[in-house]
C-alpha positions in Angstrom: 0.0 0.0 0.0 1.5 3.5 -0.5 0.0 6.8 0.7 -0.4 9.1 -2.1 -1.9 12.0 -0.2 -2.2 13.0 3.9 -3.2 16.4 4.0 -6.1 19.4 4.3 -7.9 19.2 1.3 -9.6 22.6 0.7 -12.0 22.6 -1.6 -15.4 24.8 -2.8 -18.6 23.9 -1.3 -22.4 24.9 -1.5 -22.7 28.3 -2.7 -18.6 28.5 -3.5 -18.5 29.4 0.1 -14.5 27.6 1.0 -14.3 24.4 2.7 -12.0 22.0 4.1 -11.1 18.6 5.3 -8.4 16.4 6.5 -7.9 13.8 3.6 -5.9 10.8 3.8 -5.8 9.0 0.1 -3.7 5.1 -0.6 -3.2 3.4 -3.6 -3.1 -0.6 -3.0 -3.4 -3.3 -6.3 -6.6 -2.8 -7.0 -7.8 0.2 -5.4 -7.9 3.9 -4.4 -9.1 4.3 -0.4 -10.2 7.9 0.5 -10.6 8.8 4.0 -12.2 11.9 4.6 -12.3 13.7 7.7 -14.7 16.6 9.1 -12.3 19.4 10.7 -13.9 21.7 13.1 -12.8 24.4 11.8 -14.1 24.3 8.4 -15.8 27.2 7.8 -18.4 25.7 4.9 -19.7 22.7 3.7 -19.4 19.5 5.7 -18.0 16.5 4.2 -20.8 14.4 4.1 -22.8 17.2 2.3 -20.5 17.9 -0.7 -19.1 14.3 -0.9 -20.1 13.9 -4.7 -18.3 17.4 -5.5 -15.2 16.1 -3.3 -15.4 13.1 -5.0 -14.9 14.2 -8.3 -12.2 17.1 -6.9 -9.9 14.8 -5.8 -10.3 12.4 -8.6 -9.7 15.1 -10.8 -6.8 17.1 -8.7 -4.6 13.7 -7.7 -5.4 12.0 -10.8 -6.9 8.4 -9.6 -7.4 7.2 -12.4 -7.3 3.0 -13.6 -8.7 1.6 -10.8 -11.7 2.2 -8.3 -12.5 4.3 -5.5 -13.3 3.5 -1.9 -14.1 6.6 -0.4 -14.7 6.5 3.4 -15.6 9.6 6.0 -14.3 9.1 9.5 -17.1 10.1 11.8 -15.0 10.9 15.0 -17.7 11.5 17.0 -19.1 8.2 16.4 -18.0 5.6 19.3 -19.5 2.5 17.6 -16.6 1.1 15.6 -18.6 0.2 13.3 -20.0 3.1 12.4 -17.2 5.7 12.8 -15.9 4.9 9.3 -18.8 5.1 6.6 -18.1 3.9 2.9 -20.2 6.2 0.3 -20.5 4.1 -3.1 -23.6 4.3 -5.4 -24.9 7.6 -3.9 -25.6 5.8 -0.6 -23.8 5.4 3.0 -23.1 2.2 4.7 -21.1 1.3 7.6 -17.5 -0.1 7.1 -16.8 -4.0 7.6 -14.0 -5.3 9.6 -11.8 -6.0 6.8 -12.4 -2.3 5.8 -11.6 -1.0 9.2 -8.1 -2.5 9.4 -6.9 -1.1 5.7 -8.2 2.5 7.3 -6.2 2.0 10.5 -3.1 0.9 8.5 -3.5 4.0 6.1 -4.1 6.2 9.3 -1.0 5.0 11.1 1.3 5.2 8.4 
């Protein structure tokens, strides 16, 4: 696996009002994992809100391109393990599985 981004992500939200989030983006064999994070400080739209323009911002911007997207948003606030990393794919949320979980830890400790 190799981290290909760890970093604020800024980007332009509803209304073009500016926007950030902590973003953590891998690269393993036969995927992309994005891991997006909520800041408290971000002054616009939340993460979960403007996922599909994110999406295609960071697709665009770090050129993943070939292979698929996972794109996950860490909900810190959540204590259920299961739930404090949700998968967005096909316009929906649902809650990570366990196999999921330990890629994000790996990509978050690295």
């Amino acid at each position: 696996m190799k981290i290909l981004h760890s970093d604020i992500h800024n980007f332009k939200g509803a209304n073009g009002l500016k926007a950030h989030c902590f973003l953590w983006v891998a690269e393993t064999d036969i995927h992309f994992f994005v891991i997006a994070k909520e800041m408290e400080d971000n002054p616009g739209t939340s993460t979960t809100n403007a996922v599909d323009e994110l999406l295609a911002n960071v697709k665009s911007k770090l050129r993943l391109t070939g292979k698929p997207i996972r794109w996950f948003e860490w909900l810190e606030h959540n204590k259920d393990p299961r739930a404090a990393f949700t998968e967005y794919a096909n316009g929906s949320w649902r809650p990570s599985n366990e196999g999921d979980r330990k890629i994000i830890e790996t990509i978050l400790e690295q």
